[in-house]
C-alpha positions in Angstrom: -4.0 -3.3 -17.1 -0.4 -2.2 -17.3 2.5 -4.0 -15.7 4.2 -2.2 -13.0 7.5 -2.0 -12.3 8.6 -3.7 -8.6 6.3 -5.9 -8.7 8.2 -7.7 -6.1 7.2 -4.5 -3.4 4.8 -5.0 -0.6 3.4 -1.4 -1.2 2.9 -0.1 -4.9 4.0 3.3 -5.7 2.7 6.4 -5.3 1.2 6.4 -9.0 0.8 2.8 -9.9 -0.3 2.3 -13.3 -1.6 -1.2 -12.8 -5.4 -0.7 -13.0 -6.7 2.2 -15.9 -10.2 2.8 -13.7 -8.0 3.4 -10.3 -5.7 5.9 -11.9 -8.5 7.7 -13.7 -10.6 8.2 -10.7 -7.4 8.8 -8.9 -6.9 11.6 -10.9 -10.1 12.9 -10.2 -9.9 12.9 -7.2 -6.6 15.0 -7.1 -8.2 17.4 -9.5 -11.3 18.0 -7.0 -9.4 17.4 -3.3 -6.2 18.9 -4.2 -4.6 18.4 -0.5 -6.2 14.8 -0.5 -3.8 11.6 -0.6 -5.4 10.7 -3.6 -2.5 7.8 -3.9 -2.2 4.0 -2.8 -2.3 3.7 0.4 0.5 1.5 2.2 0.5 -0.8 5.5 0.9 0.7 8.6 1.9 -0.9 11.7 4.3 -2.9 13.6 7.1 -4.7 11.2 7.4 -7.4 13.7 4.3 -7.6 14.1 2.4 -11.3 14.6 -1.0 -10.1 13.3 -1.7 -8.6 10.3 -5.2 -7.3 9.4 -6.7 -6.9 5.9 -9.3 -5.2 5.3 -10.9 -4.2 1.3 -9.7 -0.8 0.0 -9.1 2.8 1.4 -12.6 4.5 1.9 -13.1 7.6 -0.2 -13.1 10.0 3.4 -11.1 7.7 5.1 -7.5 6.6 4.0 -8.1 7.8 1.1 -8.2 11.3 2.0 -5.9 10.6 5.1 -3.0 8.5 3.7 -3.1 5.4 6.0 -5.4 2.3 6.7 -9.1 3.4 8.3 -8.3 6.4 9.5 -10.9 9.3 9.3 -13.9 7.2 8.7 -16.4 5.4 10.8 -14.4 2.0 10.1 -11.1 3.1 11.6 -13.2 4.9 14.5 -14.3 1.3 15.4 -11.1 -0.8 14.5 -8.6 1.5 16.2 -10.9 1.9 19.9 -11.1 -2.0 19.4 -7.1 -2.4 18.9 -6.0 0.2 21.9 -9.0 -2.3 24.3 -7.1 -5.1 23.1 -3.8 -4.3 23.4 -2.3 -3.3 19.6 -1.7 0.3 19.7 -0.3 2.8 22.0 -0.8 6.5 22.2 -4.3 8.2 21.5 -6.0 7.3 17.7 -7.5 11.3 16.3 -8.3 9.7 13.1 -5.2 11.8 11.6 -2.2 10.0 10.5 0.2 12.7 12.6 -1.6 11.5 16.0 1.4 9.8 16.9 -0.6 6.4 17.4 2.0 3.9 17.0 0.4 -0.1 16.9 1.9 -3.2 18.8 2.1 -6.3 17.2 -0.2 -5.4 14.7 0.2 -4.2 10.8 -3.0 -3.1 9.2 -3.6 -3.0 5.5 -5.9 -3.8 2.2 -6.4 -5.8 0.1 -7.0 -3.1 -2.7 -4.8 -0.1 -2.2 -6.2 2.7 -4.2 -10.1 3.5 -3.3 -12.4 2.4 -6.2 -15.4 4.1 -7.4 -18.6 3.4 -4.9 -16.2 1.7 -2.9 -16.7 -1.4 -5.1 -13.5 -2.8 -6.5 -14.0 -5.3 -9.3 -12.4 -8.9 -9.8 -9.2 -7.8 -11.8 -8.6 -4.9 -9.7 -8.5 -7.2 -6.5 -6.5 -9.9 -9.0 -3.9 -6.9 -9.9 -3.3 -6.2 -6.4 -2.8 -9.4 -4.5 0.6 -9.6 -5.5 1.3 -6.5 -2.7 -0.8 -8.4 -0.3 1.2 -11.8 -0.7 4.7 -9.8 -0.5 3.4 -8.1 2.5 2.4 -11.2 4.2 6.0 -13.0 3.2 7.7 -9.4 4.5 6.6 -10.5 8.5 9.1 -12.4 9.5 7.2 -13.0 13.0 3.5 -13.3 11.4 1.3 -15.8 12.4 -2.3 -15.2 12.5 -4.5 -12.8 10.0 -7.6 -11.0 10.5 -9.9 -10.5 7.6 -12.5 -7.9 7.9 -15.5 -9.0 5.2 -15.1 -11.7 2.4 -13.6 -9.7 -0.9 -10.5 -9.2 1.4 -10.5 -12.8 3.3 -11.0 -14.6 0.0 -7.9 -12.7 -1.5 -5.8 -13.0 1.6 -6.0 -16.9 1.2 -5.5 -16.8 -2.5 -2.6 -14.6 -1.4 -1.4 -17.6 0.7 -1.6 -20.3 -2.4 -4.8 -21.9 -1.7 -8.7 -21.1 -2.7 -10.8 -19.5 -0.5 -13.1 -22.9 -0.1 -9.5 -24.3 2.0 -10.9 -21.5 4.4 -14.3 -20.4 4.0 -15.2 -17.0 5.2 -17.5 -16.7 7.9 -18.1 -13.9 11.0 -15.9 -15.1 13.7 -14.6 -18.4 11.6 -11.3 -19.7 12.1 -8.7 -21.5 10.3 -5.2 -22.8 9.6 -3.5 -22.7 6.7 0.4 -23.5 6.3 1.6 -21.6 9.6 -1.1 -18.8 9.6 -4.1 -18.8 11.8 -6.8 -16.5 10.0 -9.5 -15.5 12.0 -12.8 -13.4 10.0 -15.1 -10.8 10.5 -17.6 -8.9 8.7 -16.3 -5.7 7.6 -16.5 -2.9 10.6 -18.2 -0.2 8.2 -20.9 2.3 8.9 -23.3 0.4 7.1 -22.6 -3.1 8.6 -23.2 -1.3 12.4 -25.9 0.5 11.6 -27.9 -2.2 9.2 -26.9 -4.3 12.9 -24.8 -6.7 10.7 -22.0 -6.1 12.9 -22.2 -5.1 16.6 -19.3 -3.7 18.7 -19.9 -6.9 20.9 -19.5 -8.9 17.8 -16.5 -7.7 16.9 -15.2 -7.7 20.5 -16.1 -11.7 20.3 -13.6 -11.9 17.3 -10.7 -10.1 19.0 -11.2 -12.2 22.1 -10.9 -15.1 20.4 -8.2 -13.4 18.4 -6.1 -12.2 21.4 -6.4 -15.4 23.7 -5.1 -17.3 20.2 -2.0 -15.1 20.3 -1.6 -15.3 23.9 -0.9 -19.1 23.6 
């Protein structure tokens, strides 16, 4: 693991050296998909925004090919027609980051930013990165609730915060408070959770209902 420089960022650079497997499949990547984003991907969203979703790490045909959080995979298919239902986005999502989709209240980002092999990243790679999640929390002036999508990202989002994950156990649709931050959980919206049933449409709504009548007070 090599030490970065600004450290202190919310969004690594372009090529981070932090974790020796990332950059080497990185650079894979680059050398096969040439016109892929093949790069950490940063937040996007609303910097005012009072919710900030995490999810785990760019998916291989997703962000990672794309160049912003679930978008061009099943996953951001789900998550961004459950955000414009609920109120967080504005303008029409074509899973292409020049759509012109702009979200509301809303910032959406990982808690791995490169895409690991087999969509698997291990414990040091999720270690090396919190230190962007926890600057991107501290960057919302106006943040106060979280959603986590699966337990990799929920458990890193609270160690992010300053506490272990048992001060806020992971658990579809569980909720908790920690400092100022109500953090809300969900399985992960993936292909394979939907179609193994994991993780229904109607389960998810259940989460953002609970969600949005939590921010609405």
């Amino acid at each position: 693991m090599a030490t970065p420089e600004g450290l202190g960022s919310a969004e690594p650079e372009r090529d981070c050296p932090i974790c020796s497997r990332l950059v080497a499949f990185r650079a894979e990547i680059r050398a096969n998909e040439p016109s892929w984003h093949a790069a950490p991907v940063h937040s996007f969203g609303d910097p005012d925004a009072r919710l900030l979703i995490v999810g785990l790490a760019p998916g291989m045909r997703g962000a990672n090919r794309t160049g912003r959080p679930f978008t061009g995979d099943w996953a951001g298919d789900l998550l961004y027609d459950t955000l414009d239902r609920f109120g967080f986005s504005r303008g029409r999502y074509a899973a292409d980051p020049n759509d012109g989709l702009v979200l509301r209240d809303c910032m959406i980002t990982n808690a791995v930013r490169c895409v690991p092999p087999q969509n698997k990243p291990v414990g040091a790679e999720i270690n090396a990165c919190r230190p962007f999640l926890a600057n991107r929390i501290a960057s919302l002036g106006r943040l106060t609730h979280l959603l986590t999508l699966g337990r990799i990202a929920h458990d890193s989002a609270v160690r992010a915060l300053g506490h272990r994950p048992s001060a806020a156990p992971f658990g579809h649709g569980a909720s908790s408070k920690l400092q100022n931050y109500h953090i809300f959980s969900s399985y992960h919206c993936s292909r394979y959770n939907t179609n193994t049933g994991r993780l229904t449409p109607e389960m998810f709504d259940q989460v953002f209902d609970a969600l949005r009548s939590s921010l609405d007070a």
